[in-house]
C-alpha positions in Angstrom: 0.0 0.0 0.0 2.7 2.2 0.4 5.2 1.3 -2.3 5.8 4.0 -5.1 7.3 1.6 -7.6 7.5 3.3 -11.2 6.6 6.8 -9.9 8.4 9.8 -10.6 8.7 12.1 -7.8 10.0 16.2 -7.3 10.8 17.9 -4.5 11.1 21.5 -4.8 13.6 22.5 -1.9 14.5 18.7 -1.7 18.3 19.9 -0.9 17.0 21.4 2.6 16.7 20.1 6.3 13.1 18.3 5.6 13.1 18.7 2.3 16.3 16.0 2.0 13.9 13.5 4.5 11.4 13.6 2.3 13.0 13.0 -0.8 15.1 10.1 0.9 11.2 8.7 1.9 9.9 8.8 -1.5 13.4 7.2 -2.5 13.4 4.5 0.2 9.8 3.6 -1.2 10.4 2.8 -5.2 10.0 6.6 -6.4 12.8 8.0 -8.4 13.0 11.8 -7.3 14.2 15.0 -8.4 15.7 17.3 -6.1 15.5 20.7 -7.1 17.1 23.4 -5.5 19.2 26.4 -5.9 22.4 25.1 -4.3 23.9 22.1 -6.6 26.2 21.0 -4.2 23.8 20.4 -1.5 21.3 18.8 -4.1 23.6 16.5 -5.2 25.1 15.5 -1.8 21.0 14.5 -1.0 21.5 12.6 -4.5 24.5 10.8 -4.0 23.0 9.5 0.0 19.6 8.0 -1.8 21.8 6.4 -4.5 23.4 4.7 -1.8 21.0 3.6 0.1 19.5 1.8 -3.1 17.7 5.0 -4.6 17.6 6.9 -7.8 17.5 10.5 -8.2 18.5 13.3 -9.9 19.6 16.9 -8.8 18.6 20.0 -10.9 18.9 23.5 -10.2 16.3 26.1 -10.3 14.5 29.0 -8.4 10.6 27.9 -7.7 10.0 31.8 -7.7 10.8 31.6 -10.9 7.9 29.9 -13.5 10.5 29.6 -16.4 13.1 27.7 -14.3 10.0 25.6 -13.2 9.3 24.9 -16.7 12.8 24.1 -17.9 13.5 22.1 -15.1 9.8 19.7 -16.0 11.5 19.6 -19.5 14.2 18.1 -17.5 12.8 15.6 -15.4 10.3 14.2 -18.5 13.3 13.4 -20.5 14.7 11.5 -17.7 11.8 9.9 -15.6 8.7 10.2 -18.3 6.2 11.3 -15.9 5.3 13.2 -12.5 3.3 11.6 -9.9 4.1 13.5 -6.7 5.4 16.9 -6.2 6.5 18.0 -3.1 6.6 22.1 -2.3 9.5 22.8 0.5 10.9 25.9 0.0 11.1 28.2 3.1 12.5 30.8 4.4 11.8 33.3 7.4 13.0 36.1 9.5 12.2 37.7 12.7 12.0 41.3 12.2 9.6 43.1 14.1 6.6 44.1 12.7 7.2 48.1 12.6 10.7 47.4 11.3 9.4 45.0 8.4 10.8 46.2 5.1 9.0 45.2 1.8 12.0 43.8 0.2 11.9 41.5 2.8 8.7 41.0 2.9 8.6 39.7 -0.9 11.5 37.6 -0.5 10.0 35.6 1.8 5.9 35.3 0.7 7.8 34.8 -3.1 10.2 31.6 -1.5 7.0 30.4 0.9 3.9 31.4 -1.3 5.0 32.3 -4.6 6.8 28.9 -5.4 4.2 26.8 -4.5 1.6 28.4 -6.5 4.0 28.5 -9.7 4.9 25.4 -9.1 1.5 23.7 -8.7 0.8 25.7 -12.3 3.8 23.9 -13.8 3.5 20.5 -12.5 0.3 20.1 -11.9 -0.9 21.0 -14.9 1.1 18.1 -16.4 -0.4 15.3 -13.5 -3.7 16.8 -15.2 -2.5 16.2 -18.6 -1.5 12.8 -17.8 -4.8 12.3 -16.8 -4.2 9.4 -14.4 -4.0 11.6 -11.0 -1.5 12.2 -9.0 0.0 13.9 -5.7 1.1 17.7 -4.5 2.1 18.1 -1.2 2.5 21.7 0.5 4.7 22.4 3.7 2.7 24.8 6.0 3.6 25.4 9.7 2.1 25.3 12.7 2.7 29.1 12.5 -0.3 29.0 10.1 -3.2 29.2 12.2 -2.9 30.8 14.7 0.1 32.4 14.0 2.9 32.5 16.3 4.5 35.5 17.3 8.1 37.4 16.0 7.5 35.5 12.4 4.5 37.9 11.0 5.6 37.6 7.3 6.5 34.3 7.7 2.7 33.5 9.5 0.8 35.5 6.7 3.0 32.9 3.8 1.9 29.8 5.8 -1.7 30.6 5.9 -1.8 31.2 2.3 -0.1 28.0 1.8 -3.6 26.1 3.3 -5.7 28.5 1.5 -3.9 27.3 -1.9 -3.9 23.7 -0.9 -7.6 23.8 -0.2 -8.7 25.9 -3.6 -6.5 23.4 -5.6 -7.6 20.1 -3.8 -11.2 21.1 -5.1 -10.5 22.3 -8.1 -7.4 19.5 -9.1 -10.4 16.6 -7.5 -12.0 15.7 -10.8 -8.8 15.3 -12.7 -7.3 12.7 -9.7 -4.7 15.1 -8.5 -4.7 15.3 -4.7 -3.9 18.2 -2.9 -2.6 18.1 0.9 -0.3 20.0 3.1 1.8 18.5 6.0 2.0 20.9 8.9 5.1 20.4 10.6 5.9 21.5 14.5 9.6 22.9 15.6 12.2 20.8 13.2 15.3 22.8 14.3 16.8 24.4 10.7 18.7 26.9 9.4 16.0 29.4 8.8 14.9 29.4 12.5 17.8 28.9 14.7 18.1 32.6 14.6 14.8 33.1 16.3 15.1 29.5 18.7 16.3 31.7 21.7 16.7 29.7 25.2 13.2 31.7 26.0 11.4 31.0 22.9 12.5 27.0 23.1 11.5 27.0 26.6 8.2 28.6 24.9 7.6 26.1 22.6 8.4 23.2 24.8 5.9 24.2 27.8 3.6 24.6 24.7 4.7 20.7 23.3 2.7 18.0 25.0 5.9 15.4 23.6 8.5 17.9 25.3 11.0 17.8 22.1 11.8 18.9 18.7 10.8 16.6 16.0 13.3 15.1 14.1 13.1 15.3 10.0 12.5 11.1 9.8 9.4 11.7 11.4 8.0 13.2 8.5 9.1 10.2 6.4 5.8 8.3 6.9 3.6 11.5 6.3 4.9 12.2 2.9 5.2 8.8 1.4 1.6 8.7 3.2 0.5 11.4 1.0 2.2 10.3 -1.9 0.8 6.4 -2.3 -2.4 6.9 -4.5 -3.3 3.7 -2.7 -3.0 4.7 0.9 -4.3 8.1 0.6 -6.6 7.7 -2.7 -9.9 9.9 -0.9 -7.5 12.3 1.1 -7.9 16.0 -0.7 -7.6 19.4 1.0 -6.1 17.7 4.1 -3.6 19.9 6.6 -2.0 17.1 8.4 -0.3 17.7 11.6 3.1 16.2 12.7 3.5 18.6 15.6 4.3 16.7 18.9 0.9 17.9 20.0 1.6 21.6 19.6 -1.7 22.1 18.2 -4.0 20.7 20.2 -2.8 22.7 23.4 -4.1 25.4 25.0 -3.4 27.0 28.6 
């Protein structure tokens, strides 16, 4: 049920902290993947660990706020893989400037990289799951800064939230083609774009506010995304936002 044999999978930020776990889980479960990403280097170092483990995969380069780059690089994976079945959005960025200090620049780097990307990139590759017309799988990273949001991250709170809004329009409006649309919300996965705001108050924060008492580790995501990916296992799951939060969401005071 939760074999991926003969699918082609991409993951669009597959050379980050999650975004490597996930494409190693679509690996480790018969999917050749595409990691795309705007660092080479780190791409292909996720590459070269799923190839050794048994995998396949491929590393291209592109920016996901970018809808040519998206286009070249589905030129790229057809010629080598045939097909898309599964495509994972994980781009992300953040920052913690406060609100009154907030400059647009920043602000459109980050809703282009959190927002932005996955839009374009559900344009690009979805539209070809449609064409192939035998379904297939998109899968959005929100955050438990979504709803509600969490403070010192407005930007990056506003981009989250508009991440489910996206993933619910397109799960009802992908449905009658067979293209699935579902976000994972993660909890705290300690990476490089919030250790600058993981201060010894604001962990102490999020573990009195974490009924598991930890930080989740990027394998436990690995289960959730091949989940979402298996049209077997998840075949009448649309316009889901499934938690893997340690509990964070289900707490109050």
């Amino acid at each position: 049920m939760f074999e991926l044999q003969n699918t082609v999978s991409v993951v669009i930020g597959g050379n980050g902290v999650l975004g490597s776990a996930m494409s190693a889980a679509l690996a480790e479960a018969g999917s050749k993947v595409a990691v795309i990403g705007r660092d080479m280097e780190k791409a292909r170092l996720v590459c070269e660990q799923i190839e050794r483990n048994g995998g396949t995969a491929i590393a291209l380069k592109a920016d996901a706020t970018k809808k040519e780059e998206l286009e070249s690089v589905l030129n790229e994976v057809l010629l080598w893989g045939g097909r898309v079945d599964t495509l994972v959005n994980a781009s992300g960025t953040n920052s913690a400037t406060p609100f009154f200090d907030l400059e647009m620049d920043e602000w459109d780097r980050i809703m282009d990289v959190n927002l932005k990307s996955v839009v374009l990139a559900s344009q690009v590759f979805g539209k070809r799951m449609i064409e192939q017309g035998d379904g297939g799988s998109i899968i959005n990273i929100s955050s438990v800064s979504s709803s509600p949001p969490l403070s010192r991250v407005f930007t990056y709170s506003v981009s989250k939230s508009g991440v489910n809004s996206v993933t619910q329009y397109l799960a009802r409006e992908f449905a009658p083609s067979k293209v699935r649309v579902n976000a994972i919300i993660p909890g705290f996965f300690p990476a490089e774009q919030n250790k600058k705001i993981l201060s010894p108050d604001r962990i102490e924060s999020i573990m009195n506010h974490t009924p598991m008492n930890r930080f989740g580790d990027p394998e436990e995501l690995k289960g959730t995304v091949v989940y979402l990916a298996s049209a077997k296992a998840s075949s009448f799951v649309t316009g889901a936002l499934i938690r893997v939060d340690g509990g964070f969401g289900a707490m109050t005071i």
